[in-house]
SEKE-653970 format. One record per atom (N, C-alpha, C): x, y, z; residue in one letter. Coordinates in steps of 0.05 Angstrom, whole numbers, plus 32768, in hexadecimal, padded with zeros to 4 digits. Layout:
N
XYZa ...
This chain:
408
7F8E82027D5Bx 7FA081EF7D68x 7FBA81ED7D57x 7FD181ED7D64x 7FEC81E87D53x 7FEF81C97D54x 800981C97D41x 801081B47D3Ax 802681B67D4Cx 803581A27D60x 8052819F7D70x 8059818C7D69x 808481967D66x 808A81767D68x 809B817A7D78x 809E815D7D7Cx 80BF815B7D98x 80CB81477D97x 80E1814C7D98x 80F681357D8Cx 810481337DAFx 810381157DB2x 811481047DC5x 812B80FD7DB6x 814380F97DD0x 815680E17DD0x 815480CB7DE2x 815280B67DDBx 815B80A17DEBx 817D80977DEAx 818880927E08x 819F80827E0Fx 819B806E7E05x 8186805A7DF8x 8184803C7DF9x 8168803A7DE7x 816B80217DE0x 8154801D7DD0x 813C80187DE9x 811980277DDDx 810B80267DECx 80FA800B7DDEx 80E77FFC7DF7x 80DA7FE97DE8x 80BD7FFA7DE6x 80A67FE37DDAx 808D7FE97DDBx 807D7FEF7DEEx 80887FE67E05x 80797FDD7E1Ax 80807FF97E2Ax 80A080047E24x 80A7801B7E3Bx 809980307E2Cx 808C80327E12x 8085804F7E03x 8069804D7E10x 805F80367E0Fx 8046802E7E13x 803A803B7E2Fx 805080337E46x 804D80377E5Dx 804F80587E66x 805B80647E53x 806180857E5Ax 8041808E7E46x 803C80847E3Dx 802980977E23x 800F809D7E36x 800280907E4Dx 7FF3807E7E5Cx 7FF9809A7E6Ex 800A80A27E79x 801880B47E93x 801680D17E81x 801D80D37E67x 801880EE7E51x 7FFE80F37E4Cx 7FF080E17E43x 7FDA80EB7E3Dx 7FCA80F77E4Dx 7FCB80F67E65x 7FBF81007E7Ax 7FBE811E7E79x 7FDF81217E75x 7FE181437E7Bx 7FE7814D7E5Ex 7FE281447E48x 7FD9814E7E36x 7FB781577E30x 7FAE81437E3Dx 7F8F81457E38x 7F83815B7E53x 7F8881657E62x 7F8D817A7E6Cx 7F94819C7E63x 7FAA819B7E5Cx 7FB381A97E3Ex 7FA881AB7E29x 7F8C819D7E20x 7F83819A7E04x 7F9381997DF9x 7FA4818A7DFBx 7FBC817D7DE4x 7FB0815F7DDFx 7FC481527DC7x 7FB7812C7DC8x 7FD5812F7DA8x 7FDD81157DB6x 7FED810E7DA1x 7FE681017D84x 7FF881087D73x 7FF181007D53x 7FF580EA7D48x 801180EC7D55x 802B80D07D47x 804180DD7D4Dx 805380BE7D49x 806D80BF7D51x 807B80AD7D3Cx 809680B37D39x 80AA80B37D2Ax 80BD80A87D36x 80C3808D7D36x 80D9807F7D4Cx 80F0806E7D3Cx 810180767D39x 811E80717D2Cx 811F80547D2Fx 812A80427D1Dx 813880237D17x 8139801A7D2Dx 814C80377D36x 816380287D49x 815080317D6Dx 8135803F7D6Ax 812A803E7D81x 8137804D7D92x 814480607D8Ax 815E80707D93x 8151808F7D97x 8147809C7D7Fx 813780B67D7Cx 811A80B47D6Fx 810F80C27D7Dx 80EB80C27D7Ax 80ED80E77D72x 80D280EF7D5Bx 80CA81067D57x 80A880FD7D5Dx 809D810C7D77x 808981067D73x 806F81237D65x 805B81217D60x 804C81327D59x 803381337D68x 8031814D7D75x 801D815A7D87x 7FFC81677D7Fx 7FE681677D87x 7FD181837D79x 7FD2818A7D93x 7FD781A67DA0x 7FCF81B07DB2x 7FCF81D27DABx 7FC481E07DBCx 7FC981FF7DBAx 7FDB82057DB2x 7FF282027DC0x 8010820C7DBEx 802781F07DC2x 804481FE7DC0x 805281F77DC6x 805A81E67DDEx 805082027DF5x 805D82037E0Dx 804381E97E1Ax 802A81EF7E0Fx 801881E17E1Bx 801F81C17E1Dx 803781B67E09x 8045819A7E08x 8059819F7E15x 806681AE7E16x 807C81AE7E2Cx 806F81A67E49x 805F81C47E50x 805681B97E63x 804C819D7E6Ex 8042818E7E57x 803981727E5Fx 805181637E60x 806781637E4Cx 807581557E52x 808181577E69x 808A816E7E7Dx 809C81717E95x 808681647EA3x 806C816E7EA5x 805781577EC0x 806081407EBCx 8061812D7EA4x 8061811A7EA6x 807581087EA9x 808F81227EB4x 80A881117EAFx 80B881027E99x 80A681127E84x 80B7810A7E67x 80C6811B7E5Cx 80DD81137E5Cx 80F081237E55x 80FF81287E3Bx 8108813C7E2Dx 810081447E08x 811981587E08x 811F814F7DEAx 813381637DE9x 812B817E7DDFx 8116817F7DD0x 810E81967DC9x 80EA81947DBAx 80E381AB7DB7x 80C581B07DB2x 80BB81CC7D9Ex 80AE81C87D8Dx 80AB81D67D7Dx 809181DB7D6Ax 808181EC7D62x 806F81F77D5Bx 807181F07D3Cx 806A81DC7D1Ex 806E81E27D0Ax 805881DD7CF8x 805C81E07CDEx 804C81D37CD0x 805881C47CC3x 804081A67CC3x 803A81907CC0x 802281887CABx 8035817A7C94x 802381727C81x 802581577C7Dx 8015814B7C84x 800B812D7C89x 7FF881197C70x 7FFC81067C71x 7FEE80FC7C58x 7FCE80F97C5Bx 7FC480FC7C76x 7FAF80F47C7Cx 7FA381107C77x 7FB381247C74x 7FAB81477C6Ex 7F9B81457C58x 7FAC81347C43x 7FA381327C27x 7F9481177C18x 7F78811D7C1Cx 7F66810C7C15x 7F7280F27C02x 7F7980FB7BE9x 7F8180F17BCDx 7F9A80E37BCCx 7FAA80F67BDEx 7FC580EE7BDEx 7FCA80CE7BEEx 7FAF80D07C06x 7FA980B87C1Cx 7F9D809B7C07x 7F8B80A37BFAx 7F7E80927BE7x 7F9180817BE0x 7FA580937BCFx 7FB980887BBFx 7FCF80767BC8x 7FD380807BE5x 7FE480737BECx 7FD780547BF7x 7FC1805B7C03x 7FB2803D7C18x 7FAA80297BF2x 7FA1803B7BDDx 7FAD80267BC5x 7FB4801A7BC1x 7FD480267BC6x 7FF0801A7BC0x 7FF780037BD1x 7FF380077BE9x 7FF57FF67C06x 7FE37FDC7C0Ax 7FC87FDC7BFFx 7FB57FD47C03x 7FAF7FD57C1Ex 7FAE7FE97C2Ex 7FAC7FEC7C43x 7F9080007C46x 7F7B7FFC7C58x 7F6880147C5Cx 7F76802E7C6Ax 7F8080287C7Fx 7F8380397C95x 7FA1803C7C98x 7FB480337C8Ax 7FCF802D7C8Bx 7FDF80487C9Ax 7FD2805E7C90x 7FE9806D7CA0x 7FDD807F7CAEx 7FFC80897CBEx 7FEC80A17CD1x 7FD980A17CEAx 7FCD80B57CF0x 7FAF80B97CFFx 7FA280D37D08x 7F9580D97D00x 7F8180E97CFCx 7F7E80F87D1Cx 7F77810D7D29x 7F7281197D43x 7F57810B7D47x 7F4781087D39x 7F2D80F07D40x 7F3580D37D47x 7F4D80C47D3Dx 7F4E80AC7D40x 7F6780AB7D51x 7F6B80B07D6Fx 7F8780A87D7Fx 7F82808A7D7Dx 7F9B808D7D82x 7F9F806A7D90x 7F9680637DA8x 7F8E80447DB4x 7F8A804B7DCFx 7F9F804C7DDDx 7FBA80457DD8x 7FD0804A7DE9x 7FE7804F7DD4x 7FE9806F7DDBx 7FFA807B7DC6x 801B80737DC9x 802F806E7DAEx 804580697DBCx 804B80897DC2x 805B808A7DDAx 806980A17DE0x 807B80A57DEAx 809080BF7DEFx 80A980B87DF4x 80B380B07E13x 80CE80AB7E19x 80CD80A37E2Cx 80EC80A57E35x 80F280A97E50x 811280AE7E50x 811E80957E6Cx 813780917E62x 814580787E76x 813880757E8Cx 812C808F7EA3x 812C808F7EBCx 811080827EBAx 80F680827EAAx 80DF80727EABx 80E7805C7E9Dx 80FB804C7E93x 80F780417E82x 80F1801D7E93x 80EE80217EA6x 80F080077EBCx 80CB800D7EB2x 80C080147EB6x 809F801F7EA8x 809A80347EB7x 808B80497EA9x 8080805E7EBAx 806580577EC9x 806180687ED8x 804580687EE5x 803E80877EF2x 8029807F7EF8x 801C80947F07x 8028809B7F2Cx 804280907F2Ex 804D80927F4Bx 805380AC7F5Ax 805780B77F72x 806680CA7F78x 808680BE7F8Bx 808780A67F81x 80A6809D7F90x 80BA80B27F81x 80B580B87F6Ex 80D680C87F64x 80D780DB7F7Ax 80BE80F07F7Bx 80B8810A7F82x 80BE80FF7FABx 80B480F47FB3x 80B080EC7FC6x 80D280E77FD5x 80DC80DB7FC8x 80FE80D27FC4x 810A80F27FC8x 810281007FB8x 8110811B7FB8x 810581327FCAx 80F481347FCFx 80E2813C7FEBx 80F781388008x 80F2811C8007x 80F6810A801Ax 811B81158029x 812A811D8004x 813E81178011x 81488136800Bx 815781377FF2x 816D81517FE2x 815C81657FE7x 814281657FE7x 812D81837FECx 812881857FFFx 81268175800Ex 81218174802Bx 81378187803Bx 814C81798034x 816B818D8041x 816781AA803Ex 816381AA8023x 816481CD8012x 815081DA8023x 813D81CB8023x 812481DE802Dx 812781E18047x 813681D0805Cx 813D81D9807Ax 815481F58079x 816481F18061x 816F820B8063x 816B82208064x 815882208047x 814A82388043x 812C82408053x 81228229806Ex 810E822E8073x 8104824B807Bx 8112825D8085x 810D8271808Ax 810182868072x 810C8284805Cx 810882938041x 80EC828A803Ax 80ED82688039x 80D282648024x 80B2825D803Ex 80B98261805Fx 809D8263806Ax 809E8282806Fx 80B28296806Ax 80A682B58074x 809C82B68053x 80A682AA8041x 80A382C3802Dx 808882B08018x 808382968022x 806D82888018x 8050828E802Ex 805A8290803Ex 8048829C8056x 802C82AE803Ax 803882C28036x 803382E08030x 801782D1801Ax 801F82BF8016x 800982AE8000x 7FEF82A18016x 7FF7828F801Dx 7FEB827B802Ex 7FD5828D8045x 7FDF82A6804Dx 7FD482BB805Bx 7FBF82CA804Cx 7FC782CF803Ax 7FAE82DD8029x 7F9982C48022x 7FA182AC8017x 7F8B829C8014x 7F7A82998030x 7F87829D804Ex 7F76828F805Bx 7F6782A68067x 7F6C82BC805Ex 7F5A82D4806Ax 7F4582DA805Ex 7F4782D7803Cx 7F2D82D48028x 7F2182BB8027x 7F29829E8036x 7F1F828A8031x 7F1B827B804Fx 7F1582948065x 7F2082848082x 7F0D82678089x 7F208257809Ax 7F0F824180A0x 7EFB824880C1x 7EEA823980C4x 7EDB823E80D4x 7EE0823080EFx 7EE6823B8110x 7EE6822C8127x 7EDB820C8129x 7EE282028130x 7EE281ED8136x 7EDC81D5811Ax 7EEB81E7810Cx 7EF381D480F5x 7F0981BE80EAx 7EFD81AF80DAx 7F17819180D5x 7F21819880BEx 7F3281A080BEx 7F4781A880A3x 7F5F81938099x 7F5E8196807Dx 7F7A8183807Dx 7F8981978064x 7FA08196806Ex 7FBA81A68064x 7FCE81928055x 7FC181988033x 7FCF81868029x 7FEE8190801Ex 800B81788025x 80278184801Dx 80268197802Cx 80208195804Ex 802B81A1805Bx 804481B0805Bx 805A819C8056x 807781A7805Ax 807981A9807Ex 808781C38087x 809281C080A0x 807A81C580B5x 806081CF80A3x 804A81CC80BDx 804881E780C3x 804F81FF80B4x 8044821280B7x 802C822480B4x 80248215809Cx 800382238099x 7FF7820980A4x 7FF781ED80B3x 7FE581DA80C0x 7FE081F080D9x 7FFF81FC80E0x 7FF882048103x 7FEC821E8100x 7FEA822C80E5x 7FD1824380E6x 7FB6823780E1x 7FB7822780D5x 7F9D822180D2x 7F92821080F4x 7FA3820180FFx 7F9C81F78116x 7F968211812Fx 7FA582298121x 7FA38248813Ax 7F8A824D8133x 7F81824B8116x 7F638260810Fx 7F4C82478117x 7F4782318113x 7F36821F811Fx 7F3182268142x 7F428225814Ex 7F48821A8168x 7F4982098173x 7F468208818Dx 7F4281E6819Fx 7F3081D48199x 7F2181DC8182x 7F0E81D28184x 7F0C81C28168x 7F1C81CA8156x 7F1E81BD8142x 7F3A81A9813Dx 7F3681A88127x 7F5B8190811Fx 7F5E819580FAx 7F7B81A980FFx 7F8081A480EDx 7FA5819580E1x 7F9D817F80CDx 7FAB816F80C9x 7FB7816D80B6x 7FD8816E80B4x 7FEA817E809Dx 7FEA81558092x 7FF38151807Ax 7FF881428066x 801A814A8054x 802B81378054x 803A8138803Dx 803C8126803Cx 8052811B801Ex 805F8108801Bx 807981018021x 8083811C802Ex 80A0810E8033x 80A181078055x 80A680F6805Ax 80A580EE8082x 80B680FD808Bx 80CD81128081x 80DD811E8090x 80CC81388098x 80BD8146807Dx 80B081638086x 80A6815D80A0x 8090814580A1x 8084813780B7x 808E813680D2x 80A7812E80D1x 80AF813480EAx 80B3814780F4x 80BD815880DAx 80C2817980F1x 80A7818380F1x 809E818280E1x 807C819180F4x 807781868106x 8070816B810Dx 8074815D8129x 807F8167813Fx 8099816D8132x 80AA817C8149x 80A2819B8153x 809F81A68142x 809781C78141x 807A81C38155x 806E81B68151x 805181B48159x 804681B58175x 8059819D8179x 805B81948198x 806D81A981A6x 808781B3819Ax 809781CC81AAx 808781E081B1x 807481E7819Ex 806082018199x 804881F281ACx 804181E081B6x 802A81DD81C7x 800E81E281B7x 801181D48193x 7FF981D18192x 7FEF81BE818Cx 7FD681C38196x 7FC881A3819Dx 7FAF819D8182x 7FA681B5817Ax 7F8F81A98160x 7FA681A78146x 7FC481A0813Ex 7FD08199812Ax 7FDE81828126x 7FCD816E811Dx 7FD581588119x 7FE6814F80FBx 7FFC813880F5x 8002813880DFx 800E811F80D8x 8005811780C8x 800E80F380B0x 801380F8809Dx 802A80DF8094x 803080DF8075x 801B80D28071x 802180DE8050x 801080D2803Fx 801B80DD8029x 801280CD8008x 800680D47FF5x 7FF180DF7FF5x 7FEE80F77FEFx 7FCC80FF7FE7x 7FC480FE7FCEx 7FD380F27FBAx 7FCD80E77FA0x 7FBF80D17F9Fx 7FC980B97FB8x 7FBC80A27FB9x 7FB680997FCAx 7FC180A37FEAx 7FC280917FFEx 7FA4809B8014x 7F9A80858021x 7F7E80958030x 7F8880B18047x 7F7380C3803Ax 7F8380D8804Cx 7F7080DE805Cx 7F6980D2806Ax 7F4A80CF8081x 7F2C80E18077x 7F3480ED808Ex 7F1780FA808Ex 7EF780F38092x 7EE580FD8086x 7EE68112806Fx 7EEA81298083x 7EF5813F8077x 7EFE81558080x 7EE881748074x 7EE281848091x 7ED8819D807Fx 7EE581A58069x 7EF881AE806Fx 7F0A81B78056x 7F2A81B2804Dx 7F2C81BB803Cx 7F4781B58032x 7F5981CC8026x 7F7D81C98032x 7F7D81E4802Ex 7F9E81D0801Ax 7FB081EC8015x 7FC381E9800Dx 7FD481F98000x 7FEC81FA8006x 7FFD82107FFAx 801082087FE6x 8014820A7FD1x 802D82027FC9x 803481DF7FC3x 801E81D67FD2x 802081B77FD4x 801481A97FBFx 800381AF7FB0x 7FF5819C7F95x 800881A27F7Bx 801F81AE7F75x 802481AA7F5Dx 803781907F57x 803C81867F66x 805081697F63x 804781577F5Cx 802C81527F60x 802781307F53x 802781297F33x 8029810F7F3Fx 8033810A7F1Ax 801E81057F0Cx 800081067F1Cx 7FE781047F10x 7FD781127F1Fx 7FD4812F7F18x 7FC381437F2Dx 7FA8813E7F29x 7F98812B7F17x 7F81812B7F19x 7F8381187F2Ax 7F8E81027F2Dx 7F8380E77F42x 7F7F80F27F60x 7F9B81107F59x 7FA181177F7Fx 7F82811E7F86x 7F8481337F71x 7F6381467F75x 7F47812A7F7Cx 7F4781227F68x 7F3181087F73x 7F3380FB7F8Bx 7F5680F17F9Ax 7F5980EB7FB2x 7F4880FA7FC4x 7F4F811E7FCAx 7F5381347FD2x 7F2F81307FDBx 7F26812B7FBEx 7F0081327FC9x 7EF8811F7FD5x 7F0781057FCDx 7EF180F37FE1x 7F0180F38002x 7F1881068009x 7F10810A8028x 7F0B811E802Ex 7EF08135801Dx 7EEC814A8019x 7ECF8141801Cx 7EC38153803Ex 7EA181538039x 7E94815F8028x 7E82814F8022x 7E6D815E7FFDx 7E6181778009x 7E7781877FF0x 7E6C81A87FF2x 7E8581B78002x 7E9281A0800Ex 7EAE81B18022x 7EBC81C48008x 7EC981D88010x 7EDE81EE8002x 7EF981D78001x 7F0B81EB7FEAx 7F2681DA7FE6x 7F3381F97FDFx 7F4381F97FE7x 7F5282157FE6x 7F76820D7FE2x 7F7882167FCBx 7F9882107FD1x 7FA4822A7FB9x 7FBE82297FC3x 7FCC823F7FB7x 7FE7822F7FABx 7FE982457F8Bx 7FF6822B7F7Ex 800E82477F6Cx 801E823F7F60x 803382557F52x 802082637F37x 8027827B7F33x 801A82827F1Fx 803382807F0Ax 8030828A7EE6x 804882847ED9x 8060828B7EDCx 807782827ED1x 8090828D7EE1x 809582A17EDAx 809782AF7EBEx 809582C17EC4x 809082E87ED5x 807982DD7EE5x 807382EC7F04x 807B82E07F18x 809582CE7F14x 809782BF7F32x 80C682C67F29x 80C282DC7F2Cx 80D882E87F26x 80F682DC7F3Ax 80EC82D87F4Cx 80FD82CB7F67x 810782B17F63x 80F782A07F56x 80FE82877F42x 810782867F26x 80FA829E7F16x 80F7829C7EFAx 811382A77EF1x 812082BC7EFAx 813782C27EF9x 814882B47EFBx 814C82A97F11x 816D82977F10x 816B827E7EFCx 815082797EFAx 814C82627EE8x 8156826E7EBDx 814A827F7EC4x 8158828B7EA4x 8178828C7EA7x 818682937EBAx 819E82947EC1x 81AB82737EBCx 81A182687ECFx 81AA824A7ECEx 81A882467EB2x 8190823E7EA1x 818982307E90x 819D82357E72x 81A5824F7E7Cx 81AF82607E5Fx 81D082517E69x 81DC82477E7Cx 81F582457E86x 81FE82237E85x 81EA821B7E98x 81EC81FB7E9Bx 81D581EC7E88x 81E081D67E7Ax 81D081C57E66x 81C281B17E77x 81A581AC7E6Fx 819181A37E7Cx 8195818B7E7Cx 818F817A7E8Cx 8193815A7E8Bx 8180814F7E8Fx 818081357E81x 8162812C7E8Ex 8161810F7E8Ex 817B81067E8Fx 818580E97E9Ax 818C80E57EB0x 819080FF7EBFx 819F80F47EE2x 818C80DE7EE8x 819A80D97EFEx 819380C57F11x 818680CB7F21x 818B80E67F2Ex 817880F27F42x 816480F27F47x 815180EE7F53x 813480FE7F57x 812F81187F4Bx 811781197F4Cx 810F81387F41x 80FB81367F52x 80E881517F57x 80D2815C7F6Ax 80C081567F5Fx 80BC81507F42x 80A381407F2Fx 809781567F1Bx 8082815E7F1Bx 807B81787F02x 808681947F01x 8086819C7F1Ax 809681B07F27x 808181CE7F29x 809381DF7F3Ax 807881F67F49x 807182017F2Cx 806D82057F11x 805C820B7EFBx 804881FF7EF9x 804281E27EFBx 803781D27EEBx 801981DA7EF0x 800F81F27F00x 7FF181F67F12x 7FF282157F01x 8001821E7EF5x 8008823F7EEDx 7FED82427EE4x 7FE282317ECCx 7FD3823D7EBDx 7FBC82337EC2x 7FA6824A7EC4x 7F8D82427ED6x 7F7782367EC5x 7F83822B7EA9x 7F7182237E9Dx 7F7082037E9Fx 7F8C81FD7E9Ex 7F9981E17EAAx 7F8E81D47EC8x 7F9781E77ED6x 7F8781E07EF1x 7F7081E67EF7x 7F6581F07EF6x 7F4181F37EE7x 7F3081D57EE3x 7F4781D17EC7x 7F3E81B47EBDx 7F49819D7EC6x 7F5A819F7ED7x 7F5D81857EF7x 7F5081857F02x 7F4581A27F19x 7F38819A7F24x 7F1681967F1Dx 7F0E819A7F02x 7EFC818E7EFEx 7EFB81777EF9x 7F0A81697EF8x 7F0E81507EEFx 7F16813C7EFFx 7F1A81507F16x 7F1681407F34x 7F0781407F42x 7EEF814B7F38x 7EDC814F7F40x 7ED181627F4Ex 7EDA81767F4Dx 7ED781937F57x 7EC781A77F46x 7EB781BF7F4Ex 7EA681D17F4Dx 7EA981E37F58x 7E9781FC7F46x 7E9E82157F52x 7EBA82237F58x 7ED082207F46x 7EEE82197F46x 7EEC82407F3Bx 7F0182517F4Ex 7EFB826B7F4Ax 7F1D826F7F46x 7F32827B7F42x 7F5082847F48x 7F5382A57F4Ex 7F6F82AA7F61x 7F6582C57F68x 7F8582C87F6Cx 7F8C82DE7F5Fx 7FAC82DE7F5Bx 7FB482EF7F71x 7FC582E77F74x 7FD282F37F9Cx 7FF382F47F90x 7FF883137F94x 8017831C7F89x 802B831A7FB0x 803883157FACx 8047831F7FC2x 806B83227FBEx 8072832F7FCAx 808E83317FC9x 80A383147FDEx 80B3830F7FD7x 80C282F97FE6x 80E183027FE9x 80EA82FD8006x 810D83018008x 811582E98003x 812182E47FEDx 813782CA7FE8x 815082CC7FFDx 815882E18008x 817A82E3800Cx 817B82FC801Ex 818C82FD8034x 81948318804Cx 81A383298032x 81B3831D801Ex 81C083288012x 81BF831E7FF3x 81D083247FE1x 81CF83177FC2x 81E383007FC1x 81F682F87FD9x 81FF82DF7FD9x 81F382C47FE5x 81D782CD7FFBx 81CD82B98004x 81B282B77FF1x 81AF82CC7FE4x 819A82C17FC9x 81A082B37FB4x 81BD82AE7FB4x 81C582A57F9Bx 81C6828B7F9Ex 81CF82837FBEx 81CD826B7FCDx 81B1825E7FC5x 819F826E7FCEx 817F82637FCBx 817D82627FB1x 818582747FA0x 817582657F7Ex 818782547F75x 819D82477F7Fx 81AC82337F75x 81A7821A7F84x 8196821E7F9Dx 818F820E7FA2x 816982007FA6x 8162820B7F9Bx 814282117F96x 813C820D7F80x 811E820C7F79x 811382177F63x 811D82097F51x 8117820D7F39x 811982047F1Cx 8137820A7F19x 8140821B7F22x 8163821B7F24x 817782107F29x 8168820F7F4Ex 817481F57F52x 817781DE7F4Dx 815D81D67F40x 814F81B97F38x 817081B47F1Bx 816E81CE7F0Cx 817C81C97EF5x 819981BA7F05x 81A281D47F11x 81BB81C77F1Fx 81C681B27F2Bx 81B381AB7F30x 81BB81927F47x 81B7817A7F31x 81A581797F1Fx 81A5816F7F0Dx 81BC81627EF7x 81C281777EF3x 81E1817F7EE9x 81F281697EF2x 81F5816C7F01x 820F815F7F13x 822A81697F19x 823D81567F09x 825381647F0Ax 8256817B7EF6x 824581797EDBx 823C81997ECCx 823481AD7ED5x 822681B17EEDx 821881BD7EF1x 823181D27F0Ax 824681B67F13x 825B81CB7F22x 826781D67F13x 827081C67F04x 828581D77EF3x 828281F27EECx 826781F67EE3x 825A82157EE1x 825D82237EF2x 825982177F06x 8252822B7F1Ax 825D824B7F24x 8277823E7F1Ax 828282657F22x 827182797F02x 8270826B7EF3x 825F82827EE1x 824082837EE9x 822E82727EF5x 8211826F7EF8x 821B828A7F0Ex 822A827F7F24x 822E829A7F3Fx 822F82B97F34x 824682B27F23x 824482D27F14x 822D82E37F0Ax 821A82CD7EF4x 820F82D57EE5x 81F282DB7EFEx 81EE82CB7F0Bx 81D882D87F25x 81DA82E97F38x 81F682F27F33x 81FF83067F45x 81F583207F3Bx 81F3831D7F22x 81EE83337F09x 81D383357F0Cx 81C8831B7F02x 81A183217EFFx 819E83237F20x 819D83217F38x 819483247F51x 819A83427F62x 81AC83427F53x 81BD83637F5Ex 81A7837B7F5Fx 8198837E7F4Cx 818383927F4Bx 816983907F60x 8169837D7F63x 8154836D7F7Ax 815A83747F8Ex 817583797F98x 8179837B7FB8x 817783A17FC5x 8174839F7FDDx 816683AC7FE9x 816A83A9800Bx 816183BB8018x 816D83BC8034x 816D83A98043x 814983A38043x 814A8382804Ex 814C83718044x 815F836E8026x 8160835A801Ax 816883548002x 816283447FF6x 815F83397FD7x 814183357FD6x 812F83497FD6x 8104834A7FC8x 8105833E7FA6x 80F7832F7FAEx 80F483287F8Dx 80CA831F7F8Ax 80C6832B7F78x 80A983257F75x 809E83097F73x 808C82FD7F7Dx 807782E57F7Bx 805982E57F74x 806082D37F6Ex 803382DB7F5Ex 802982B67F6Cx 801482B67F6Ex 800A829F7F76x 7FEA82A87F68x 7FDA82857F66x 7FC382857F66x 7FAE827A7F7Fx 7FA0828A7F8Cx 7F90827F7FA0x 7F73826D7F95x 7F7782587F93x 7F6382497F87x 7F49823E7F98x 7F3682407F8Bx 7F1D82387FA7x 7F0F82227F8Dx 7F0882137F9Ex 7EEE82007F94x 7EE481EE7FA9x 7ECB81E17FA3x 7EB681D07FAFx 7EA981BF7FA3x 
């Protein structure tokens, strides 16, 4: 196990109560990670915190921190020599103090509520909510994704298709399609059931909702039914044979509670099948413009905006999601990597459109604000450059990897 640290800024002094309230929301997706915090280091002025990590790696705290919406200026791998390291040196000092236990804490002795860091936008208190994500669904992603719908149901298709051919559901079956979106894999799964079954798409944002609504009824089908909801928290009927999903579980801000929702409207022994991003790395169609952005426009992490919540990584690593959904009570949990190719763009100017407005790219940008325009004629340039090699007769092809996940 390494030692990590990560140093925050705060705008404002934080109290007890707001570190208190984020540490509660971290520990979750640290303890997931086999990470667990050490201690923290919090300035006079309550201004800058250095906290200290044990986890595998680095990235394994990064990662927790982006689930949990904690936001850090930086993260790092070091060594760490502690007084509690040194038997004698500890003696001497709890001596001097007359203190037993005076300093520090040991990876055996956490606290029960660790302080941890915390940035302006939770600072009202964090929780376990999906209003941020829901807010941004609902609205700024919502738009983007009617634009680009054509790009992300032909070229997410290619995923969602292979899962349901190695994992088909059975005629006259009750399915529920969790984060539907526009209702395109509810109305395959409502084609491969038939008349005889119902299957019933789920999101959180009421706009996707409506246009599947719409699509549904235009299209004349009758076994695809669809409600908002939370599937983190809210009753999502049932119980249902099975449960499917594309793309839809990596947003909550607490993927084990979703998963525990998920089984109890899941009949004992039903399948749960969902397909989730593999690392970005193999997800070249995202991972690209995002190295482009990141290297150009400076990351923010005060806007005001919404954000999408952990974002399509947070499921990458199958050791992480493994240990959700056991922990949601799931079995027999298998992953099965499905490569496919995706068209972002007719051309390298309407791809450039899509990764500036998408993805971790977009996310940066819009973020940004007025920083993020100002760039913009160099972000255009510099993607004109990395996407150029990608394009091709029918297109701008850029590679995708996904994981097809099964459990019961």
């Amino acid at each position: 196990m390494a030692r990590v640290l990560v140093e925050h800024l705060f705008k404002e002094p934080m109290s007890d109560e707001q570190l208190d309230a984020v540490a509660k929301k971290l520990d979750s997706c640290l303890e997931v990670r086999n990470g667990m915090w050490r201690r923290s280091s919090l300035s006079l002025d309550r201004i800058r915190m250095v906290c200290e990590f044990e986890a595998p790696d680095a990235q394994s705290v990064r990662d927790a921190l982006l689930a949990s919406a904690t936001p850090f200026e930086r993260a790092w791998t070091a060594n760490v020599f502690a007084v509690e390291d040194y038997p004698e040196l500890l003696q001497k000092l709890q001596a001097l103090t007359g203190q037993k236990a005076a300093v520090g804490l040991s990876a055996a002795q956490p606290p029960t509520a660790a302080p941890a860091p915390i940035s302006n936008a939770a600072a009202s208190g964090a929780s376990d909510s999906n209003d941020e994500a829901t807010a941004a669904w609902n609205g700024v992603l919502f738009d983007k994704f009617v634009r680009f719908r054509d790009v992300l149901t032909t070229g997410f298709t290619r995923h969602s298709d292979a899962a349901l051919a190695h994992y088909p559901v059975r005629p006259g079956a009750s399915v529920l399609d969790v984060g539907c979106g526009f209702g395109d894999v509810t109305a395959a799964l409502a084609r491969a059931i038939g008349p005889s079954g119902v299957a019933t798409g789920v999101d959180v944002a009421a706009r996707f909702i409506d246009a599947a609504r719409e699509d549904a009824d235009r299209t004349g089908l009758k076994s695809a039914r669809f409600f908002r909801a939370d599937a983190q928290s809210d009753d999502l009927g049932g119980p249902y044979d099975a449960i499917f999903s594309r793309f839809g579980t990596m947003f909550f801000a607490n993927p084990v509670a979703a998963m525990r929702n998920m089984r109890r409207a899941l009949k004992k022994g039903g399948p749960l099948c969902i397909v989730v991003w593999r690392k970005r790395e193999d997800n070249a169609f995202m991972h690209v413009a995002e190295n482009v952005v990141r290297d150009l426009v400076p990351a923010r992490h005060d806007s005001d905006e919404p954000t999408c919540g952990p974002g399509p990584f947070s499921m990458a690593s199958a050791d992480v999601t493994s240990d959700i959904l056991s922990r949601g009570g799931f079995g027999h949990i298998s992953f099965e990597r499905h490569d496919a190719p995706v068209r972002i763009g007719r051309d390298v100017d309407e791809a450039i459109e899509f990764a500036m407005a998408l993805g971790p790219a977009g996310e940066v940008m819009r973020l940004a604000g007025p920083e993020g325009e100002k760039r913009r004629p160099a972000v255009i340039a510099a993607l004109k450059a990395a996407l150029g090699p990608f394009a091709a007769a029918e297109g701008v092809v850029m590679p995708s990897s996904a994981w097809i996940v099964t459990a019961r």
